[in-house]
PyMOL Python script that loads the backbone (N, CA, C, O; Angstrom):
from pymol import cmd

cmd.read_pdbstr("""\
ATOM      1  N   UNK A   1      13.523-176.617 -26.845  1.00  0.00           N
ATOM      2  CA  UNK A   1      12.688-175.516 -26.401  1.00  0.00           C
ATOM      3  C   UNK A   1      12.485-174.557 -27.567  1.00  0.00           C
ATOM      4  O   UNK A   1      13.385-174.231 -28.341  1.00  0.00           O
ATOM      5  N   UNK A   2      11.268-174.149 -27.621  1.00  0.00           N
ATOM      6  CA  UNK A   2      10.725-173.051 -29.084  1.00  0.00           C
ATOM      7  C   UNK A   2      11.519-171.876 -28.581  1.00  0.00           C
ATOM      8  O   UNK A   2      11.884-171.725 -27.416  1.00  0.00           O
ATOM      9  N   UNK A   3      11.771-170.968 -29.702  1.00  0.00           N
ATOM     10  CA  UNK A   3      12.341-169.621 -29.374  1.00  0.00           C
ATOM     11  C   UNK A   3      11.774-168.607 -28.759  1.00  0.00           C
ATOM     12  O   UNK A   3      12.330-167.554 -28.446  1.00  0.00           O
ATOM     13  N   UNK A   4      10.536-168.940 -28.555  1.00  0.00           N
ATOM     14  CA  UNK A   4       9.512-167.760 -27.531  1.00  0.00           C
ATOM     15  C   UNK A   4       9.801-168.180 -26.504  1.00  0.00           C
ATOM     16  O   UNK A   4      10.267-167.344 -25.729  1.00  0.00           O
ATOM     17  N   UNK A   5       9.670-169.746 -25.947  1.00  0.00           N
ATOM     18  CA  UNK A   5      10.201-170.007 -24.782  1.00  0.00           C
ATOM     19  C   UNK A   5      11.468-169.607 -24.166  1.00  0.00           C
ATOM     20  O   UNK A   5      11.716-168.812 -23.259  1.00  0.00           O
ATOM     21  N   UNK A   6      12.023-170.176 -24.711  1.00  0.00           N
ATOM     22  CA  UNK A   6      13.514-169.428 -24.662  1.00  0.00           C
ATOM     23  C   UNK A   6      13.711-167.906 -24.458  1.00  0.00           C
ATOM     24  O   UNK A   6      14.109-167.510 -23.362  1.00  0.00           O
ATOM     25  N   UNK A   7      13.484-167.135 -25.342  1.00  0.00           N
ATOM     26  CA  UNK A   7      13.098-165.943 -24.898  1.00  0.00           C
ATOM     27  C   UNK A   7      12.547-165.213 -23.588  1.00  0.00           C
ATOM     28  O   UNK A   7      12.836-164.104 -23.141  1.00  0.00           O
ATOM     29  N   UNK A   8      11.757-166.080 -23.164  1.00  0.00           N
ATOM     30  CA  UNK A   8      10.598-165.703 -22.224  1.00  0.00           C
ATOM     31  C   UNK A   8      11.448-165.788 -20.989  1.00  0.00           C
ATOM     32  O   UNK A   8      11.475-164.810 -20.242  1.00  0.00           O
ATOM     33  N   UNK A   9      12.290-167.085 -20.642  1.00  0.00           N
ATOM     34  CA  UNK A   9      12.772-167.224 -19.843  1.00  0.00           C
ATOM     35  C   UNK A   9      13.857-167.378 -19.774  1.00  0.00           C
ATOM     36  O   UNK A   9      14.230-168.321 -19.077  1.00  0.00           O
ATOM     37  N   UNK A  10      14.941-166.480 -20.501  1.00  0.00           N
ATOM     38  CA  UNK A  10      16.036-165.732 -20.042  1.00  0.00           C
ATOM     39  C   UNK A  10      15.969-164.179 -19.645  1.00  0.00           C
ATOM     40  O   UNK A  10      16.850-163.379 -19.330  1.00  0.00           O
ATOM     41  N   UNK A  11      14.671-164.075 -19.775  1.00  0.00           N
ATOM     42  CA  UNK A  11      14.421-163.167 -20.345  1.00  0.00           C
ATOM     43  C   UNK A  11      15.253-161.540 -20.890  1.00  0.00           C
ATOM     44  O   UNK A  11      15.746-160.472 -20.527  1.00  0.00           O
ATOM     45  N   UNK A  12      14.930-162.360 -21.936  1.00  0.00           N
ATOM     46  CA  UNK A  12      15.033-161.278 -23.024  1.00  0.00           C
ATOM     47  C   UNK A  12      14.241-160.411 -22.911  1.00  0.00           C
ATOM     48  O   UNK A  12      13.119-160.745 -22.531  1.00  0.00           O
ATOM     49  N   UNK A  13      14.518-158.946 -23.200  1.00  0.00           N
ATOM     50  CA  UNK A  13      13.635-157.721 -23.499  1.00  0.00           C
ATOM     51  C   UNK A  13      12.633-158.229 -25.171  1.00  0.00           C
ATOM     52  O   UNK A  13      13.179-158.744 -26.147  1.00  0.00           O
ATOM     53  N   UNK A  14      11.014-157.869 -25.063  1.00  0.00           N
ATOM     54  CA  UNK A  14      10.540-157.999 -25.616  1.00  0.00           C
ATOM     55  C   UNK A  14      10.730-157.062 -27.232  1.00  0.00           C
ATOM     56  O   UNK A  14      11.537-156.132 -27.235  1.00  0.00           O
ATOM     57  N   UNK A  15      10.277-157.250 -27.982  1.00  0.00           N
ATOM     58  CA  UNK A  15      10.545-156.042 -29.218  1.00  0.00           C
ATOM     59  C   UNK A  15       8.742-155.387 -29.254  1.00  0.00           C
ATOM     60  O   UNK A  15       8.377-154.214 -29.176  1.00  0.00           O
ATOM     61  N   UNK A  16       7.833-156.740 -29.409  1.00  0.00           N
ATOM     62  CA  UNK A  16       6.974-156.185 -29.329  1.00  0.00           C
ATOM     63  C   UNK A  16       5.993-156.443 -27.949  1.00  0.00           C
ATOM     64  O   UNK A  16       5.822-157.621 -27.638  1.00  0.00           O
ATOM     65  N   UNK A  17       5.533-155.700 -27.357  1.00  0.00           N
ATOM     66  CA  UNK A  17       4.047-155.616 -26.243  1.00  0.00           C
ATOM     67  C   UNK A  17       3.393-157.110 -25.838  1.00  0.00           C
ATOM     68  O   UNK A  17       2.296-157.102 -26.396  1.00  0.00           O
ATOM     69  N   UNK A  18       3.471-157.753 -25.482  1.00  0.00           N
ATOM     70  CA  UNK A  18       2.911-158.893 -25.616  1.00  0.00           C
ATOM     71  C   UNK A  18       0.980-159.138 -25.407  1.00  0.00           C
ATOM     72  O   UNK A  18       0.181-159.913 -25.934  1.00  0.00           O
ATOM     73  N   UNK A  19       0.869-158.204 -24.532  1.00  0.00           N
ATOM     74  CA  UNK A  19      -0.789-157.861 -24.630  1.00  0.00           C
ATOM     75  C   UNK A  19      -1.517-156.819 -25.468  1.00  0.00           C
ATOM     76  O   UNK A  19      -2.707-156.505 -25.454  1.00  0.00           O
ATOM     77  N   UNK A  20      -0.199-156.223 -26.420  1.00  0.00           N
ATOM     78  CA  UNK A  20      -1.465-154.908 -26.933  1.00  0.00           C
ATOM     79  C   UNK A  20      -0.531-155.425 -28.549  1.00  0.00           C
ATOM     80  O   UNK A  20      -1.183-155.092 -29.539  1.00  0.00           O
ATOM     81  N   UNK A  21       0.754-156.112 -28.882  1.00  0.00           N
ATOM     82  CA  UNK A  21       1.308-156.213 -30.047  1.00  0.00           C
ATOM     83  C   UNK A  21       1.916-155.113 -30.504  1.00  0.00           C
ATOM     84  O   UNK A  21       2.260-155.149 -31.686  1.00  0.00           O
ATOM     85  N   UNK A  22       2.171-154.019 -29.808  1.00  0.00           N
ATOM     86  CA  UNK A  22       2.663-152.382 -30.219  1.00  0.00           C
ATOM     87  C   UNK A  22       4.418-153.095 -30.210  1.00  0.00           C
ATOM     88  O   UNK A  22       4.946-154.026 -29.601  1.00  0.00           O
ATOM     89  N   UNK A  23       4.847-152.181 -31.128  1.00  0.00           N
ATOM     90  CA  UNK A  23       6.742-152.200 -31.473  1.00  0.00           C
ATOM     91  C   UNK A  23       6.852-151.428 -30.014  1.00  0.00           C
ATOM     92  O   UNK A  23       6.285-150.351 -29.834  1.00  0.00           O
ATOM     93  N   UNK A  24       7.580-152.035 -29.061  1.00  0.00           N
ATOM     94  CA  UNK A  24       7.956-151.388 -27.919  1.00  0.00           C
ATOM     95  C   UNK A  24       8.993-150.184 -28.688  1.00  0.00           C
ATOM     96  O   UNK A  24       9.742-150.549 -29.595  1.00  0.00           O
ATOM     97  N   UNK A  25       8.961-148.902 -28.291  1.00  0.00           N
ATOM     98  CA  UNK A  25       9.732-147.793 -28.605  1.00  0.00           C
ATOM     99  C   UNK A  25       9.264-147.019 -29.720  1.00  0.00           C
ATOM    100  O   UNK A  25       9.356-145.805 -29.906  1.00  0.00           O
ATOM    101  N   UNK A  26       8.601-148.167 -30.635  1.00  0.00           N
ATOM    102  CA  UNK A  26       8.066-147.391 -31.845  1.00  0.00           C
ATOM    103  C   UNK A  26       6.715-146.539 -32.112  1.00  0.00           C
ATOM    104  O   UNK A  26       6.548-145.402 -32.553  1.00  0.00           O
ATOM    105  N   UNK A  27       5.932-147.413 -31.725  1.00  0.00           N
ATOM    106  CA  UNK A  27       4.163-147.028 -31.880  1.00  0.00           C
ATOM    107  C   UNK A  27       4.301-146.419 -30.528  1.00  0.00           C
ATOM    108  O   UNK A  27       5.095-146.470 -29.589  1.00  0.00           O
ATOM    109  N   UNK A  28       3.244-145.852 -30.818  1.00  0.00           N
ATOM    110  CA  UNK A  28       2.494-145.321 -29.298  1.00  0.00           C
ATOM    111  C   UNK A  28       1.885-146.522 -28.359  1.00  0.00           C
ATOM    112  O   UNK A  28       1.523-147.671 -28.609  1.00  0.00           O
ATOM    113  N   UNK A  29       1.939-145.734 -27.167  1.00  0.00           N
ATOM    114  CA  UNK A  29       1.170-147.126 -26.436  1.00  0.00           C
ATOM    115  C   UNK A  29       0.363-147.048 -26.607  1.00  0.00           C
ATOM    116  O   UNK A  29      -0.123-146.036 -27.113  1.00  0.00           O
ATOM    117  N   UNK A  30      -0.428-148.318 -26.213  1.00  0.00           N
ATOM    118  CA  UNK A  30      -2.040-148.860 -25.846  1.00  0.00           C
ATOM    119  C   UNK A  30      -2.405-149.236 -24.595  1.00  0.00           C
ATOM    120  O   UNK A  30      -1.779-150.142 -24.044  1.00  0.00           O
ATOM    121  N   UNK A  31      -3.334-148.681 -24.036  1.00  0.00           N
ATOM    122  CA  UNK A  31      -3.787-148.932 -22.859  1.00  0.00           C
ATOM    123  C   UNK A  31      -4.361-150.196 -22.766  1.00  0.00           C
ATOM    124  O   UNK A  31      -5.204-150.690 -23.513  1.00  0.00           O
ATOM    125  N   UNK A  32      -3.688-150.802 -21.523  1.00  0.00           N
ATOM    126  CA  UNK A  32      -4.480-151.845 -21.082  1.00  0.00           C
ATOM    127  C   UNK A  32      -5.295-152.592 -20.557  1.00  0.00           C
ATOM    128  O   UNK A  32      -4.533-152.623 -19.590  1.00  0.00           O
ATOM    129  N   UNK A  33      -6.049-153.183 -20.274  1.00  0.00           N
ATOM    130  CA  UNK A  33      -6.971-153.833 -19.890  1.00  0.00           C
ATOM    131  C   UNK A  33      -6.891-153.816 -18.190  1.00  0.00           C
ATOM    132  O   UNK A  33      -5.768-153.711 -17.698  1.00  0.00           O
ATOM    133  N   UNK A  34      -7.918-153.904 -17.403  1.00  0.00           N
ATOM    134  CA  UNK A  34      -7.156-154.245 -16.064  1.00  0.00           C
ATOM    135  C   UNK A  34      -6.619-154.977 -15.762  1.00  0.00           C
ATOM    136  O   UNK A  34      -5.678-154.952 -14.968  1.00  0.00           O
ATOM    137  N   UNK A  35      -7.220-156.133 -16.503  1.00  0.00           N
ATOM    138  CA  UNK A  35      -6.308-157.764 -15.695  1.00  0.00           C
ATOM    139  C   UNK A  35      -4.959-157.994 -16.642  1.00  0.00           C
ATOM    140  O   UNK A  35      -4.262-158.963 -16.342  1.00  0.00           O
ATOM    141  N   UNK A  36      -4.611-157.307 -17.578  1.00  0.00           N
ATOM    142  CA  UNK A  36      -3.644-157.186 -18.328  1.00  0.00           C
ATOM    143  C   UNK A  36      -2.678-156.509 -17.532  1.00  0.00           C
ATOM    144  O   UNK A  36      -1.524-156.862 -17.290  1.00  0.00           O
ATOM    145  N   UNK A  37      -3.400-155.310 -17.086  1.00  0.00           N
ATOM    146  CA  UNK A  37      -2.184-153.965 -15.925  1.00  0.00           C
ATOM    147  C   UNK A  37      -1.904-154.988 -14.864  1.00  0.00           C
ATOM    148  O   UNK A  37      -0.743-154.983 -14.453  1.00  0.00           O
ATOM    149  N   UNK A  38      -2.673-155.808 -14.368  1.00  0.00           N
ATOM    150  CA  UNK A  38      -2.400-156.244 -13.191  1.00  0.00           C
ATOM    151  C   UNK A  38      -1.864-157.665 -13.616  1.00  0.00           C
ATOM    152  O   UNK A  38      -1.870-158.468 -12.683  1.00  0.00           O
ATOM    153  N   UNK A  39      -1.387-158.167 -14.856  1.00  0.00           N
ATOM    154  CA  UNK A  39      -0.384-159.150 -14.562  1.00  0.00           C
ATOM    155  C   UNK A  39      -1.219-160.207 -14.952  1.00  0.00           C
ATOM    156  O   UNK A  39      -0.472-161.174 -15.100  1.00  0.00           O
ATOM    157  N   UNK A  40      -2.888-160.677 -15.304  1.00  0.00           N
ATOM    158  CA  UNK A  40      -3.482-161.989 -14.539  1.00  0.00           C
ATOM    159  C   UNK A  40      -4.018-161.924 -16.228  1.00  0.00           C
ATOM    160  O   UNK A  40      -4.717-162.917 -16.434  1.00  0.00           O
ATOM    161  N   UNK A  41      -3.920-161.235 -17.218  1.00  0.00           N
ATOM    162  CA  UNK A  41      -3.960-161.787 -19.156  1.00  0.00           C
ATOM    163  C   UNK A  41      -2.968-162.636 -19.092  1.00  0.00           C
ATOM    164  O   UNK A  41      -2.041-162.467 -18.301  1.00  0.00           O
ATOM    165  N   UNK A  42      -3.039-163.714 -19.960  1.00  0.00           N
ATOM    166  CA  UNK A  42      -2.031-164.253 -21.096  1.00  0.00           C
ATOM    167  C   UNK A  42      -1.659-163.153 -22.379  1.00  0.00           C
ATOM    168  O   UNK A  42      -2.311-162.239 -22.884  1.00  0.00           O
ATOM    169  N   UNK A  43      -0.424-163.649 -22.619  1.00  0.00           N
ATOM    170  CA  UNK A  43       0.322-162.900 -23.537  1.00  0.00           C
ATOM    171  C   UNK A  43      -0.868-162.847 -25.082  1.00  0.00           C
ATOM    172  O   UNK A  43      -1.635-163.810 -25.107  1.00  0.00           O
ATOM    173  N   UNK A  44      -0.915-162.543 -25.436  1.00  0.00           N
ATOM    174  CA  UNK A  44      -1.561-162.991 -26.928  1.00  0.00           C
ATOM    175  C   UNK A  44      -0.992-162.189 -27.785  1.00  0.00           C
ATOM    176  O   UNK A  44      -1.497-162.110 -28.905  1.00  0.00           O
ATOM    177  N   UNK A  45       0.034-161.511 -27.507  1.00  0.00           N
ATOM    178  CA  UNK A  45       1.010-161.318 -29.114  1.00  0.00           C
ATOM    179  C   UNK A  45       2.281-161.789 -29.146  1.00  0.00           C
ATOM    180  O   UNK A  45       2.717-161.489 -28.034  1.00  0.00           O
ATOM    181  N   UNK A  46       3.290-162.440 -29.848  1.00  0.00           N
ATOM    182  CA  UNK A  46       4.506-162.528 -29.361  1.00  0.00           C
ATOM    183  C   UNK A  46       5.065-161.560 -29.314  1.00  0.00           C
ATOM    184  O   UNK A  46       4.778-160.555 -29.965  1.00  0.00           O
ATOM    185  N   UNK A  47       6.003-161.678 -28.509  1.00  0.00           N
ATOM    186  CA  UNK A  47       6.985-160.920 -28.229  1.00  0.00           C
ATOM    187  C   UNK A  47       7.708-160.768 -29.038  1.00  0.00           C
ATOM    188  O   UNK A  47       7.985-159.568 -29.012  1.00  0.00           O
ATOM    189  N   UNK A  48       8.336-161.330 -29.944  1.00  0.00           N
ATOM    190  CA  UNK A  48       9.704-161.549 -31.222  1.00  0.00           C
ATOM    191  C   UNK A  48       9.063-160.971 -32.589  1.00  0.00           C
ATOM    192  O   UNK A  48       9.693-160.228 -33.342  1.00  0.00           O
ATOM    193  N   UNK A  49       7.509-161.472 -32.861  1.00  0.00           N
ATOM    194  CA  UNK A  49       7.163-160.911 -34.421  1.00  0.00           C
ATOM    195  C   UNK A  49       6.294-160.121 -33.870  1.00  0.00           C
ATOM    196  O   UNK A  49       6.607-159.052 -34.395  1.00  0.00           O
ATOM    197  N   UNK A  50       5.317-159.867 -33.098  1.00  0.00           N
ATOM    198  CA  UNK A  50       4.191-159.092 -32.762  1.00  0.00           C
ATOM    199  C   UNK A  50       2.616-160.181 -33.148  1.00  0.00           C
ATOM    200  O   UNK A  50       1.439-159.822 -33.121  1.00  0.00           O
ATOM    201  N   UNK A  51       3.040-161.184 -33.392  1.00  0.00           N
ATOM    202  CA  UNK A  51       1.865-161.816 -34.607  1.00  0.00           C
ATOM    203  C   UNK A  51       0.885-162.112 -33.123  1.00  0.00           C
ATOM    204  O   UNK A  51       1.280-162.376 -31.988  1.00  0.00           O
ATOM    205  N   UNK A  52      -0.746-161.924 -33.736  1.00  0.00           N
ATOM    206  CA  UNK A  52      -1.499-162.498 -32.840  1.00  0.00           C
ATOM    207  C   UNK A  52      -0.969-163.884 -32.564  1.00  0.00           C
ATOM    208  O   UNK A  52      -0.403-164.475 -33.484  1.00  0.00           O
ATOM    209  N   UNK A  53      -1.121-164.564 -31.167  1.00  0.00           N
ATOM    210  CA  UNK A  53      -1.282-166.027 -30.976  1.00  0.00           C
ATOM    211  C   UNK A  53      -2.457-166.478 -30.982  1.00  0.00           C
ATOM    212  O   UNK A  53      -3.620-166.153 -31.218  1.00  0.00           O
ATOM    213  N   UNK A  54      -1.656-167.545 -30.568  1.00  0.00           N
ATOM    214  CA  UNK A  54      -3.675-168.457 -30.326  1.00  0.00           C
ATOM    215  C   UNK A  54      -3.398-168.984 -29.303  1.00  0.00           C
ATOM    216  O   UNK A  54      -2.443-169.739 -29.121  1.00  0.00           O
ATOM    217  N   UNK A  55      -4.213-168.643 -28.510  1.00  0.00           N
ATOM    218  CA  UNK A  55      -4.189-168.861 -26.716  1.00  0.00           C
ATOM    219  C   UNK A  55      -5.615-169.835 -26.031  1.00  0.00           C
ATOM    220  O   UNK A  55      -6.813-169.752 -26.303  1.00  0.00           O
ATOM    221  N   UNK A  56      -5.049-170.532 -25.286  1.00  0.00           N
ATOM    222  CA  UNK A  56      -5.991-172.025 -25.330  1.00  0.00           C
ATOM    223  C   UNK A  56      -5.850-171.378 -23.568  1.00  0.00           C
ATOM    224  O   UNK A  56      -4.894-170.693 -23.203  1.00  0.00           O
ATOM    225  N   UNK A  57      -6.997-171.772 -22.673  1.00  0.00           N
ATOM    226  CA  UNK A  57      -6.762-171.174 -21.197  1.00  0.00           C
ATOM    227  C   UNK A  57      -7.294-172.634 -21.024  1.00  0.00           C
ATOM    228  O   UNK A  57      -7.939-173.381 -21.760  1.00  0.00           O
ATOM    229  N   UNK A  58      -6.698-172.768 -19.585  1.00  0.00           N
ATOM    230  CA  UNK A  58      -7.090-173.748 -18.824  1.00  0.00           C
ATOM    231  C   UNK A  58      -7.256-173.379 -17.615  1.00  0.00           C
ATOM    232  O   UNK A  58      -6.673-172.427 -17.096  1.00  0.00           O
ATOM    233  N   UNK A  59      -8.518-174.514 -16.774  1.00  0.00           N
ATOM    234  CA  UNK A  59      -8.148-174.207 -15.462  1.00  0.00           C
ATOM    235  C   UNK A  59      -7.293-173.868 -14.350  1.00  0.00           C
ATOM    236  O   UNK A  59      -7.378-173.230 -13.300  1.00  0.00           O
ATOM    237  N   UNK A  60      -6.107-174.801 -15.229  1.00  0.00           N
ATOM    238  CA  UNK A  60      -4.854-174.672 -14.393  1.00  0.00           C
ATOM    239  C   UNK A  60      -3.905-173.792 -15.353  1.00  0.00           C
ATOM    240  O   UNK A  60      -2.833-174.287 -15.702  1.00  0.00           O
ATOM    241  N   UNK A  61      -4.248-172.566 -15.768  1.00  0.00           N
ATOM    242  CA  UNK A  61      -2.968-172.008 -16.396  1.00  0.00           C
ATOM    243  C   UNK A  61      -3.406-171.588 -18.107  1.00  0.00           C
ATOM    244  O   UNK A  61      -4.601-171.417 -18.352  1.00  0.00           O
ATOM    245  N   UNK A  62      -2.534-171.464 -19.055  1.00  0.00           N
ATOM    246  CA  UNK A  62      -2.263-171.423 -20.145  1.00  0.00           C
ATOM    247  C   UNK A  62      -1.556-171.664 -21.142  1.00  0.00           C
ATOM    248  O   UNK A  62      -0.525-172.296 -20.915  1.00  0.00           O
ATOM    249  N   UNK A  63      -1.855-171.248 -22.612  1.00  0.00           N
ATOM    250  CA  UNK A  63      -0.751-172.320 -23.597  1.00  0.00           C
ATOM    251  C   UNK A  63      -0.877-171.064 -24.662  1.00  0.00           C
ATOM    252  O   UNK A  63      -1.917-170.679 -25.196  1.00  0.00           O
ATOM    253  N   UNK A  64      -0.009-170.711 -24.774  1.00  0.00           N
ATOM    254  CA  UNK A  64      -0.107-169.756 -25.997  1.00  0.00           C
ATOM    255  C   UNK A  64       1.067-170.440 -27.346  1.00  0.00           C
ATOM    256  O   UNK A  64       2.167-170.955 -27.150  1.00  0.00           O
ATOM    257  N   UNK A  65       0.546-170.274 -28.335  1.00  0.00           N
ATOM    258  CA  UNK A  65       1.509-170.721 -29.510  1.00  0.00           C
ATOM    259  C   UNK A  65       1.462-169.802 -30.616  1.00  0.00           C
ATOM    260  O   UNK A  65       0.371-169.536 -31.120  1.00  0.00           O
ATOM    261  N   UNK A  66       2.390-169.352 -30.994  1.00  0.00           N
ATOM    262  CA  UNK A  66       3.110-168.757 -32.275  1.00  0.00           C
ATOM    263  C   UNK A  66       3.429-169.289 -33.692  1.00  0.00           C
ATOM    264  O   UNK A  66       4.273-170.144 -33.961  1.00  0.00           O
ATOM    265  N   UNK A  67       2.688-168.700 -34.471  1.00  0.00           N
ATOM    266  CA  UNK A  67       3.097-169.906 -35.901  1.00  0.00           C
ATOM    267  C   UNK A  67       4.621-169.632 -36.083  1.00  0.00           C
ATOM    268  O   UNK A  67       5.373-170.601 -35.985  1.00  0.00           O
ATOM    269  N   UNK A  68       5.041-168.644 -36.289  1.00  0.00           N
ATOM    270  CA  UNK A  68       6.406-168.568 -36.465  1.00  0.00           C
ATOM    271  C   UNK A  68       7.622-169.241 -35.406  1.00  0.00           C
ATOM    272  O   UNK A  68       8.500-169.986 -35.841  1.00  0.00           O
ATOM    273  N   UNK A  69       7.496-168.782 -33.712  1.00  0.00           N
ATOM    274  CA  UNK A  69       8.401-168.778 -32.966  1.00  0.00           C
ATOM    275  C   UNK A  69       7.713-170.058 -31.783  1.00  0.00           C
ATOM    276  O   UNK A  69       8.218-170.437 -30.726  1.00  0.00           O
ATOM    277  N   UNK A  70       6.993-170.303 -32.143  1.00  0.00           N
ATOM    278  CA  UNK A  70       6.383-171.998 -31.209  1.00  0.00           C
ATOM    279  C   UNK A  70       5.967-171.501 -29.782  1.00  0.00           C
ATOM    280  O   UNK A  70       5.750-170.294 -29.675  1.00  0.00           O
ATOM    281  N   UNK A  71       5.870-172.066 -28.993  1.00  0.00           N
ATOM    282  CA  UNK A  71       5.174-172.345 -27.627  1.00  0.00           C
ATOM    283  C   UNK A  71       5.686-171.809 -26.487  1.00  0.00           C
ATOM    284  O   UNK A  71       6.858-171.799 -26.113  1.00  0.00           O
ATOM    285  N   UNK A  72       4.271-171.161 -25.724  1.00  0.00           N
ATOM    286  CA  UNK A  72       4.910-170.798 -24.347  1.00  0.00           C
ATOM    287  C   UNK A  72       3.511-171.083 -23.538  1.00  0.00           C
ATOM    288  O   UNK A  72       2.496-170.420 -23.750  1.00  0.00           O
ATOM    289  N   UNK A  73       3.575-172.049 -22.678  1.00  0.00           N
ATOM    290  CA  UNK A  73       2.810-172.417 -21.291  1.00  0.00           C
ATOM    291  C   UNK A  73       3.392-171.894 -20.051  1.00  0.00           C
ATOM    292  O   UNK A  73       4.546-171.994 -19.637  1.00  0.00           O
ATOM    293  N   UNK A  74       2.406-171.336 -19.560  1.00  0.00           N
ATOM    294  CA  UNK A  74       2.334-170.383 -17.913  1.00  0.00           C
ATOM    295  C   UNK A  74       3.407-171.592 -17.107  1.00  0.00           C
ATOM    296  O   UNK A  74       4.255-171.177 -16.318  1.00  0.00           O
ATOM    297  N   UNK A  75       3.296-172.837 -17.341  1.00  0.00           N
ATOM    298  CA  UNK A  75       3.830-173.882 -16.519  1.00  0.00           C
ATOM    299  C   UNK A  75       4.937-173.706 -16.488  1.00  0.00           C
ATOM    300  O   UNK A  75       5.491-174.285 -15.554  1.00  0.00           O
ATOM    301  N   UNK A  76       5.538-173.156 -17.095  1.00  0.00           N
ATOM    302  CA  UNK A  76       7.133-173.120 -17.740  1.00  0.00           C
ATOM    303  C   UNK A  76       7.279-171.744 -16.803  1.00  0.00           C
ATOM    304  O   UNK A  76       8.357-171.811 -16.212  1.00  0.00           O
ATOM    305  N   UNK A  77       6.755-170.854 -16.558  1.00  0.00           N
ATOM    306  CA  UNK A  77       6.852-169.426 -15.594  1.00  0.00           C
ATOM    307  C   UNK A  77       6.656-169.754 -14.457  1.00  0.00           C
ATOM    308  O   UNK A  77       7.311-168.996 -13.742  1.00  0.00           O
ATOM    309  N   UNK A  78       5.654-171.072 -13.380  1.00  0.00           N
ATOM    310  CA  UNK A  78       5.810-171.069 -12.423  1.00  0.00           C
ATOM    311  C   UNK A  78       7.056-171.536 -11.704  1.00  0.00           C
ATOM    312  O   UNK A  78       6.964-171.667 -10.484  1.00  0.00           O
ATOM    313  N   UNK A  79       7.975-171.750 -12.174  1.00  0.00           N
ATOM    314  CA  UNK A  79       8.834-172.818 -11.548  1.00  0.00           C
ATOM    315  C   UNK A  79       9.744-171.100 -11.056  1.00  0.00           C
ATOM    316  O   UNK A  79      10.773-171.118 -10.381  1.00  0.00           O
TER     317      UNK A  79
END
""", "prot")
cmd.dss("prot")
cmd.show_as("cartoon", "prot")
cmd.util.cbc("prot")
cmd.orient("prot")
């Protein structure tokens, strides 16, 4: 399992925002989007470096990947 995964689902406290990329505690916030407030965005920053991902959507779900910290699919959150 990649270390974002892992992360994701023990969950670990994030360092950085996962929809806006802000240093949780550090930067100021950023307001979010609605479907972001309400839960229904994919992540598109990691959580561990802040780095944009690259986020692939599917009908059924999503796939986000991290060059540094590897892979996290929504599939892996429904269970």
């Amino acid at each position: 399992m990649d270390e974002l995964a892992a992360a994701v689902l023990t969950g670990e406290a994030p360092v950085f925002h996962p929809n806006t990329g802000a240093e949780i505690g550090v930067d100021e916030e950023r307001p979010l989007s609605v479907g972001a407030a309400a839960g229904l965005e994919p992540p598109r920053y990691c959580q561990l470096c802040g780095r944009r991902m690259k986020v692939q959507i599917r009908p059924t779900g999503w796939h986000a990947e991290c060059s540094r910290h590897g892979e996290l699919d929504s599939t892996l959150l429904d269970r």
